[in-house]
C-alpha positions in Angstrom: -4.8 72.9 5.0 -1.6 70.9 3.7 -2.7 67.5 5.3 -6.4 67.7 4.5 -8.0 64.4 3.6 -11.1 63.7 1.1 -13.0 61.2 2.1 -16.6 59.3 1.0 -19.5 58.6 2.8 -21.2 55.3 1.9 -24.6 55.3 4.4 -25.1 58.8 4.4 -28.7 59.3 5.8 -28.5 56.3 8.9 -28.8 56.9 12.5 -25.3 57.3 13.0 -23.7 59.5 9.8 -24.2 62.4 11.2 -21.6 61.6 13.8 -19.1 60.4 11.2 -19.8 63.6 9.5 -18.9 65.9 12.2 -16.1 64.0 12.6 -14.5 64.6 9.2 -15.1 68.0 9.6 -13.9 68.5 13.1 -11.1 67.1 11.8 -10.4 69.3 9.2 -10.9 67.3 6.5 -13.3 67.0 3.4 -16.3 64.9 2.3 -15.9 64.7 -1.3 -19.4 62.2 -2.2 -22.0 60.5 -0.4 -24.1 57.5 -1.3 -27.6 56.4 -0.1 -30.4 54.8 -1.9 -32.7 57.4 0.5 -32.6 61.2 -0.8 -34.0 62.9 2.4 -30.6 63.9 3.9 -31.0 67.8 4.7 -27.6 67.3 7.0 -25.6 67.5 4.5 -26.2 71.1 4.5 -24.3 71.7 7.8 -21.5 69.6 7.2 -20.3 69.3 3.2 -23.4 70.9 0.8 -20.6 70.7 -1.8 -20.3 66.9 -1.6 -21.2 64.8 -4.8 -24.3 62.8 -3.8 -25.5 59.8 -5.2 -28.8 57.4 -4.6 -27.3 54.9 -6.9 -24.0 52.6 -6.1 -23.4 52.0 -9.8 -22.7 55.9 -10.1 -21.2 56.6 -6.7 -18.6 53.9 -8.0 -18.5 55.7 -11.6 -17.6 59.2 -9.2 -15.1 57.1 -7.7 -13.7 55.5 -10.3 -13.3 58.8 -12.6 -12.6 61.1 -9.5 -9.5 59.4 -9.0 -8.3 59.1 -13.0 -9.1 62.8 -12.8 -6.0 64.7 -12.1 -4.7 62.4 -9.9 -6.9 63.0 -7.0 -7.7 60.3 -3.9 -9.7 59.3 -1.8 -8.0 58.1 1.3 -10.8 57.1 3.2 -14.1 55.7 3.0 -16.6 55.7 5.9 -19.1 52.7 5.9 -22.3 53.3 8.3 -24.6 50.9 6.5 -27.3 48.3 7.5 -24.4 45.5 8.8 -24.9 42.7 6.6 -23.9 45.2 3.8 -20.3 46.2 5.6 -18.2 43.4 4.2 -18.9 44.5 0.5 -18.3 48.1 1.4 -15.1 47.6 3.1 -14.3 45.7 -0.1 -15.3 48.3 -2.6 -13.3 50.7 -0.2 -10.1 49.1 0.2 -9.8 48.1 -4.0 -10.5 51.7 -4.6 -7.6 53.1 -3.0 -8.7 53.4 0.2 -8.9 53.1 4.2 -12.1 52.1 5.5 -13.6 53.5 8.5 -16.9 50.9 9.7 -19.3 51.6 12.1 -19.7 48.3 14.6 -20.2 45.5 14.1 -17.2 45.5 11.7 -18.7 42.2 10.1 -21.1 39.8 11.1 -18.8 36.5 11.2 -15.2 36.0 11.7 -14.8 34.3 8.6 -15.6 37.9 6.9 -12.6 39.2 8.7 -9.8 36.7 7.5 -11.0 37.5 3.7 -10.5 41.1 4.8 -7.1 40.1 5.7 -6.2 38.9 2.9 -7.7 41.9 0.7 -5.8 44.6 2.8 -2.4 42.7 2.1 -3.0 42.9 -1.6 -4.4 46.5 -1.8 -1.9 48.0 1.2 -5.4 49.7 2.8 -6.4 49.4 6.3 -9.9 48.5 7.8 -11.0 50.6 10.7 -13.6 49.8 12.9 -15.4 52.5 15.5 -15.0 50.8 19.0 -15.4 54.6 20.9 -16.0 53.0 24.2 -12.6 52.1 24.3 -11.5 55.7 23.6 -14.1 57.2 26.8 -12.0 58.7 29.8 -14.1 56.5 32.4 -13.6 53.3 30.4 -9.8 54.0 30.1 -9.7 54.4 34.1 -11.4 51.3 34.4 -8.7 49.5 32.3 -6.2 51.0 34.3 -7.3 49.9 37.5 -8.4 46.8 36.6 -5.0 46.3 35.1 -3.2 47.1 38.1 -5.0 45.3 40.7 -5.0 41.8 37.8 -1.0 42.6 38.2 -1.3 42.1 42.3 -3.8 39.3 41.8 -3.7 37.7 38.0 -5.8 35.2 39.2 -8.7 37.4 40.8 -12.5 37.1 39.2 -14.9 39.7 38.7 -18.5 39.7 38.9 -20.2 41.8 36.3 -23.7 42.4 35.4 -24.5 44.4 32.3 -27.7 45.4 31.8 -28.8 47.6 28.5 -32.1 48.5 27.5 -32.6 51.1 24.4 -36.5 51.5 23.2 -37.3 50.6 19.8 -40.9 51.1 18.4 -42.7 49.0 15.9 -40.6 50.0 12.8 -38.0 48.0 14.4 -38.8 45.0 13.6 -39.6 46.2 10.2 -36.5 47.4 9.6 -33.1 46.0 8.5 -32.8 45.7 12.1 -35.4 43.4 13.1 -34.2 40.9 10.8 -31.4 38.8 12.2 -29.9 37.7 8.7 -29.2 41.6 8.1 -28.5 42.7 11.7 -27.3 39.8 13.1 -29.8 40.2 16.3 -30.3 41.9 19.2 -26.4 40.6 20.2 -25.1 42.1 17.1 -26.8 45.1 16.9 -27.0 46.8 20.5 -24.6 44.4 22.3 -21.2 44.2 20.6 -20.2 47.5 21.6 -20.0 45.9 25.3 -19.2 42.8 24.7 -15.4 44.4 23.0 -15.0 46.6 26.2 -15.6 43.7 29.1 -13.2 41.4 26.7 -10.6 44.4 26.4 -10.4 44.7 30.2 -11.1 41.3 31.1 -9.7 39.0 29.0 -10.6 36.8 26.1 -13.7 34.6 26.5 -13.3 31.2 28.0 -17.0 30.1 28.2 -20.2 31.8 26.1 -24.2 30.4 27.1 -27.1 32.2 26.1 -30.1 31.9 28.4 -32.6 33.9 26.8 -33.2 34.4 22.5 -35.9 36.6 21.5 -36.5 39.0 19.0 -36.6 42.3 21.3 -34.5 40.4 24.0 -31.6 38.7 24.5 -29.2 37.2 27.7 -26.7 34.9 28.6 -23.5 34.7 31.0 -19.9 34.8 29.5 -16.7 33.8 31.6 -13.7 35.8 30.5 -10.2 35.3 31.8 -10.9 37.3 34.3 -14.5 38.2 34.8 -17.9 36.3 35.0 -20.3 38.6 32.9 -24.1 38.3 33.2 -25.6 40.1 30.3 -28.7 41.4 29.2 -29.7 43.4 26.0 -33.1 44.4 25.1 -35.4 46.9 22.8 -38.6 46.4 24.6 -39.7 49.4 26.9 -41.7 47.2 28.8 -38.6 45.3 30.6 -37.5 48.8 32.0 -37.4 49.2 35.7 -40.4 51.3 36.6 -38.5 53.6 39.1 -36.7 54.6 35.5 -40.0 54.7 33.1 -41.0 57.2 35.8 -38.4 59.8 34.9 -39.7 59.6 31.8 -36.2 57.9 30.3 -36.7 55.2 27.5 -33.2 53.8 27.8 -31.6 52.0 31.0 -28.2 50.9 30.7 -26.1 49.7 33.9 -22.7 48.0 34.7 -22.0 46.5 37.9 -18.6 45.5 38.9 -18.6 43.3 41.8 -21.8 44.6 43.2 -20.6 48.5 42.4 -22.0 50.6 40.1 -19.6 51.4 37.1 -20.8 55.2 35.6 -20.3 56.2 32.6 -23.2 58.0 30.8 -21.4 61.0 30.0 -18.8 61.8 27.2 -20.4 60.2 24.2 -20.9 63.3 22.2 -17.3 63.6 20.9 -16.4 60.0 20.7 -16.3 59.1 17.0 -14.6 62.6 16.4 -12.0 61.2 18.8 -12.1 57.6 16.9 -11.5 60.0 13.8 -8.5 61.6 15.7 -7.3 58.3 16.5 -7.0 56.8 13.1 -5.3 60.0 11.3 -3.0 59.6 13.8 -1.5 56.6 13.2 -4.1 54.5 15.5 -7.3 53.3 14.8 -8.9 49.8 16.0 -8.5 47.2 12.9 -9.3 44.0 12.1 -7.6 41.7 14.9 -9.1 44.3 17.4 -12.9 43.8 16.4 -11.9 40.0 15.7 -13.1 38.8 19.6 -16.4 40.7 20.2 -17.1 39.3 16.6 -16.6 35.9 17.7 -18.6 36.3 20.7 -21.8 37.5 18.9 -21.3 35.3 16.5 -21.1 32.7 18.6 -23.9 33.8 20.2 -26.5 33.7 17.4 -26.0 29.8 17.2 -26.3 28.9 20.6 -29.8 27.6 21.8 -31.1 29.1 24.8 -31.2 27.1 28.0 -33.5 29.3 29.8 -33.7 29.8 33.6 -30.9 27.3 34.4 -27.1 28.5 35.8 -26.1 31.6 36.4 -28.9 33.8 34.5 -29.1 37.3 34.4 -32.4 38.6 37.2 -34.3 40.4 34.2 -34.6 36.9 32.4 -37.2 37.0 34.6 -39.2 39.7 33.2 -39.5 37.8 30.2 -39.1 33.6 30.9 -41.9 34.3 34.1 
């Protein structure tokens, strides 16, 4: 194949790799290494067994170093699905090695991170990427689109949105990478940003952040975007789970409510990040300015103390605060 691509995998045994994986080969292209410090990655098999693999960054970096000295070979693109905290130094090595980097939300955990980006793209040439596949699913798109055209009969009109998601976690959570806020960022960070970039895409910009509710497995507040007024909340615990749901036997409730109606979406994730893949080889791709607002708004959010039942609070605040 005349345009096939090598890329790298930094993060190769998370949650999520598998998906970038899939991606580079539906795609058409070629995973050249891998890193991660854990060795039990038996996917590789069905995707690239010929990749390079390495445990060890000071080697992986060797690879990549020599690969490219080697003939004149390149990597042109490096995907990054590490813990978070860790993103900003990937996206670093990526970019002074020659190459585009492809990172898994959120892109970084402050905007501060992302101006130094800035500057390190204009001196290397490379672009950052970051996966923000909501905004490439068919329903989300139709929602833009209406909401765009009844904002251009009414540019003043204000949505009322509730977004309610709830994804189980057990114990080795909050032993994890995840658990800890310093490394995650929090709940916010971690489960939330994803919806936090879609509202603000089709919304507006924030105008007004409060966080009612900060704990560990649970967080809420109420945002005002241009156009919207957003009560959110985001949790891990099963326990908050409406029962009529625990009684399908489903550990994960997620809901969207735009002006008292029901937004659906819970199909067409499968082939989202092989679309995100898609986008960016073909000339598109979200960067930096794009992930810039829902990192604000998390960010944001992780120094704000809660003011608890007061204003315009989210109804499962209750389930915790009662």
């Amino acid at each position: 194949m005349p345009n096939k691509k090598n890329f790298a995998l930094i993060g190769a045994s998370g949650y999520i790799a598998p998906r970038h994986m899939k991606a580079i080969k539906e795609t058409g292209n070629d995973l050249v290494a891998a890193l991660d410090p854990y060795d039990g990655i038996g996917i590789m098999d069905s995707n690239f067994p010929q990749a390079h693999f390495f445990t060890e960054f000071e080697r992986f970096d060797r690879f990549v170093d020599k690969w490219h000295r080697d003939g004149n070979k390149k990597i042109e693109y490096i995907g990054i699905t590490t813990p978070n905290y860790l993103h900003d130094s990937h996206i670093r090595f990526a970019l002074k090695n020659g190459a585009h980097a492809i990172c898994e939300k959120p892109l970084v955990l402050n905007p501060h991170n992302i101006d130094q980006l800035k500057v390190i793209e204009e001196e290397t040439g490379k672009k950052v990427y970051n996966i923000l596949q909501l905004r490439l699913h068919d329903s989300i798109i139709a929602l833009k689109e209406k909401i765009a055209k009844e904002l251009e009969e009414n540019p003043d009109k204000i949505y009322d949105i509730d977004l309610t998601y709830l994804t189980s976690r057990g114990k080795w959570y909050f032993v994890s990478w995840k658990g800890d806020e310093a490394k995650s960022g929090g709940i916010a960070s971690n489960i939330g940003v994803h919806f936090f970039d879609m509202l603000s895409w089709i919304f507006g910009p924030i105008e007004e952040n409060i966080v009612h509710l900060k704990e560990a497995d649970a967080n809420a507040g109420f945002m005002k975007l241009k156009n919207a007024n957003v009560r959110w909340f985001l949790s891990v615990n099963y326990n908050y789970i409406p029962e009529d749901i625990k009684a399908t036997g489903k550990t994960t409730f997620r809901s969207i409510t735009v002006d008292g109606e029901e937004f659906e979406f819970s199909e067409g994730f499968t082939d989202l990040h092989t679309r995100s893949y898609e986008h960016i080889l073909n000339g598109g791709g979200f960067g930096l300015d794009e992930a810039r607002n829902s990192i604000n708004i998390v960010s944001v959010i992780r120094k704000l103390t809660p003011l608890g039942l007061q204003g315009e609070y989210h109804p499962f605040c209750k389930k915790v605060l009662v």
